[in-house]
C-alpha positions in Angstrom: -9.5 -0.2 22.6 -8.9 2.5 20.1 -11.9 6.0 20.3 -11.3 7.5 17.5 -10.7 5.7 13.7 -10.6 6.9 10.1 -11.1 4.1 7.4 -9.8 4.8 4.5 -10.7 2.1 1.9 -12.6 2.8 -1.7 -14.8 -0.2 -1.6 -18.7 -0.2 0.3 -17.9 -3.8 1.0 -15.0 -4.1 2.8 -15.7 -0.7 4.0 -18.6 -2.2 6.0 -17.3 -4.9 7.3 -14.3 -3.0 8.8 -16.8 -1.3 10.9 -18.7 -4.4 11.7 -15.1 -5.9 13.1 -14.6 -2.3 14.7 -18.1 -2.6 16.7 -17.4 -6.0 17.8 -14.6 -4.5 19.6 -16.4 -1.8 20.5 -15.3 1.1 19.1 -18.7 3.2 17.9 -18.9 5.5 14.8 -15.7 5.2 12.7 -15.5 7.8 10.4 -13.9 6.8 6.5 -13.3 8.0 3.4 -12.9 6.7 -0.2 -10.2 9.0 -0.9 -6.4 9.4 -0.4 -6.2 13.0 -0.2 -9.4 13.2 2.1 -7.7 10.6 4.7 -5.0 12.8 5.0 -7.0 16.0 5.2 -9.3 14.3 8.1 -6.2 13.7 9.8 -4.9 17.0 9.7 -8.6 18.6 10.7 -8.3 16.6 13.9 -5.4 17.5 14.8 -6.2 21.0 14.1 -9.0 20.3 16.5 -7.5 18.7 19.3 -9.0 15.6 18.6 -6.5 13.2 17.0 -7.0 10.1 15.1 -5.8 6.8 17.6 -6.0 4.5 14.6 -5.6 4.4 10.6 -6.8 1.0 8.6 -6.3 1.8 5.0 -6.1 -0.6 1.8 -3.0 -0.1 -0.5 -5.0 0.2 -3.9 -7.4 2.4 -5.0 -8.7 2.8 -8.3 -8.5 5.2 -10.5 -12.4 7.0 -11.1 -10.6 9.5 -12.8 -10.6 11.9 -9.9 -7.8 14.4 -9.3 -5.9 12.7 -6.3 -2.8 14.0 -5.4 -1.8 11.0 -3.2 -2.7 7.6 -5.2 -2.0 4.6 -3.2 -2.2 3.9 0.5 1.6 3.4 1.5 2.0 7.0 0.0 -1.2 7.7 2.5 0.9 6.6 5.2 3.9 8.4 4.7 2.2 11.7 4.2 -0.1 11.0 7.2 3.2 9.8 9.8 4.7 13.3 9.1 2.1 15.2 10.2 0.8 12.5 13.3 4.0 10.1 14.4 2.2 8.8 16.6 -0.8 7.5 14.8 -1.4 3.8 14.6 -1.8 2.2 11.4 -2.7 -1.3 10.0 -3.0 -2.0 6.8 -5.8 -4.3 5.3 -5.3 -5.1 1.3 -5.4 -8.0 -1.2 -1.0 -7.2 -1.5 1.1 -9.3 -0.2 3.9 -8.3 1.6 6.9 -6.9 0.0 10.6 -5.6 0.9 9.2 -1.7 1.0 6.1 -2.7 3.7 9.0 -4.3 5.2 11.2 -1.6 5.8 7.8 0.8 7.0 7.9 -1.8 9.2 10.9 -1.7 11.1 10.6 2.6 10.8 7.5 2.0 12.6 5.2 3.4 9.8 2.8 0.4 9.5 1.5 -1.3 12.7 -0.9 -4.2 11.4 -0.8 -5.5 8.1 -3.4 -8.0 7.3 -4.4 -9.8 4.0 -8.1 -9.6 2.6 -8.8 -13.1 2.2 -11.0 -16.1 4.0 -10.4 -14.9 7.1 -9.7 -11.6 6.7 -12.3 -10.4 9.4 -11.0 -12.8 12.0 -7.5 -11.6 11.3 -8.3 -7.9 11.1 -9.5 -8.7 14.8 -6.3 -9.8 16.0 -4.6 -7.0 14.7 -6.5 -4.2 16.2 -5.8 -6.1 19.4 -2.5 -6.9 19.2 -1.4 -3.2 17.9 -3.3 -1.5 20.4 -1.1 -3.5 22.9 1.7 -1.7 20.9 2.3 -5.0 19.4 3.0 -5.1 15.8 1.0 -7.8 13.6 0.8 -9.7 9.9 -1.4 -12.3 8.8 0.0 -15.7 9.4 0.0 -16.5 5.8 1.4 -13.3 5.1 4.7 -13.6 6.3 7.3 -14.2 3.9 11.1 -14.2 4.9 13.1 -11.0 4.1 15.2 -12.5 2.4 12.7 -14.3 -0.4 11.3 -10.4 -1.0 15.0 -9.3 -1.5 15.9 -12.3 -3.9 14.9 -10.4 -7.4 17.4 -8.0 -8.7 16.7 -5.1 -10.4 18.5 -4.7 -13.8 19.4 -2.0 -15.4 16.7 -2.6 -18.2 14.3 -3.5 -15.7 14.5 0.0 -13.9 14.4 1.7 -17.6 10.7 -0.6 -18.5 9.5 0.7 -15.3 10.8 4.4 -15.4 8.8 4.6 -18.9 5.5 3.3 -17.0 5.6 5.6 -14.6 6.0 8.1 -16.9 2.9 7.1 -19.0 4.5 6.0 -21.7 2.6 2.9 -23.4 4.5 -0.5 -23.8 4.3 -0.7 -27.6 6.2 2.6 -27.9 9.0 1.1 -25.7 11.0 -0.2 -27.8 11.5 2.5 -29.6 12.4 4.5 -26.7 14.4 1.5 -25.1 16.8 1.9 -28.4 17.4 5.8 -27.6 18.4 4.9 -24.5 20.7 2.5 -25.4 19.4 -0.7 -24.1 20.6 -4.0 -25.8 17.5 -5.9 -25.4 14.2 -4.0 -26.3 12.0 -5.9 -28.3 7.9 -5.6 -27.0 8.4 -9.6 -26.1 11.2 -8.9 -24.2 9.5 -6.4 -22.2 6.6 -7.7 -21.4 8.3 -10.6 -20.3 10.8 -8.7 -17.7 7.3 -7.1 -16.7 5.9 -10.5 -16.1 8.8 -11.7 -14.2 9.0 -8.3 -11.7 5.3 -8.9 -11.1 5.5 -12.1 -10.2 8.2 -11.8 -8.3 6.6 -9.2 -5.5 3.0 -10.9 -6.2 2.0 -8.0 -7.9 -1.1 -8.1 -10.0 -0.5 -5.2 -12.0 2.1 -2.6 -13.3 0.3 0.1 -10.6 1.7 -1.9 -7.8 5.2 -2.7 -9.3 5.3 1.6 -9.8 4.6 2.3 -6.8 7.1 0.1 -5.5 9.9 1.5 -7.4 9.4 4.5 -6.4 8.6 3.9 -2.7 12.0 2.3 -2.5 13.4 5.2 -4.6 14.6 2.9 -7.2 13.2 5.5 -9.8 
């Protein structure tokens, strides 16, 4: 079984019970942090050290406490952390369901283990450290949506604009306004919040963090 594992998740909750599941499998003293930025500066001191992380089990979301944070969210974690330690194993444990981006970290062989917080979510966490450390790869049985579901919802080009304005801070009710200078044919606040509504739901996203962050993961802005 894995030696040496950073947690990187900003609740004490399901912070603790990671470690539980990690000492039921036998692996003693996990360090973690609540931070993005610190995750990825442990894993650069270890490797500094000659002692490098075997294992990563991060969340996707963490919320804002108004901390400065560099890196936000936990897929950007992984990125940053893969091009400084390739080799690093990595499952994912968060309340997201899967979506075309996790897919395609997937297949490059950036994520390992993804595994949804839920009933389960202990006894499935467990099954994934397993079946990764076997080099095996791993989702959550009620986690596994077909490819081609997650690519079903096209982007339009007023989409990409509503979301491009989100990420750059700018608030919905002053969207119409810069919708119109853009050009955009539909840009009434209903309107918006309604093509909002339908990305959302579309990926299972709970908020307009998560659709952000998928844009621009996948480049899309």
């Amino acid at each position: 079984m894995f030696k040496k594992v950073l947690i990187a998740e900003d609740h004490d909750t399901e912070n603790f019970a990671v470690q539980v599941t990690l000492r039921d499998l036998g692996v003693v003293d996990p360090d973690y942090v609540y931070y993005c930025d610190h995750a990825l500066a442990w894993i650069k001191n270890a490797i500094r050290a000659g002692e490098p992380y075997d294992l990563l089990i991060t969340d996707i979301n963490f919320k804002d406490d108004g901390s400065t944070q560099e890196i936000k969210d936990g897929l950007s974690l992984i990125k940053a952390i893969k091009s400084v330690h390739p080799d690093i194993k990595v499952v994912v444990m968060t309340v997201q369901e899967i979506t075309n981006t996790i897919h395609e970290m997937f297949k490059a062989k950036q994520i390992d283990g993804y595994v949804l917080k839920a009933r389960r979510g202990r006894e499935h966490l467990k099954e994934a450290l397993q079946m990764v450390y076997q080099g095996r790869t791993y989702q959550s049985v009620d986690n596994k949506k077909p490819l081609q579901e997650l690519n079903a919802f096209e982007f339009t080009q007023l989409d990409l604009q509503i979301v491009n304005l989100l990420y750059q801070g700018i608030p919905q009710y002053q969207m119409p306004e810069k919708l119109k200078a853009l050009g955009a044919k539909a840009s009434s606040l209903s309107t918006i919040e309604k093509r909002l509504n339908l990305m959302k739901e579309s990926y299972g996203f709970t908020n307009n963090a998560q659709l952000i962050a998928h844009c621009r993961d996948a480049e899309l802005i």
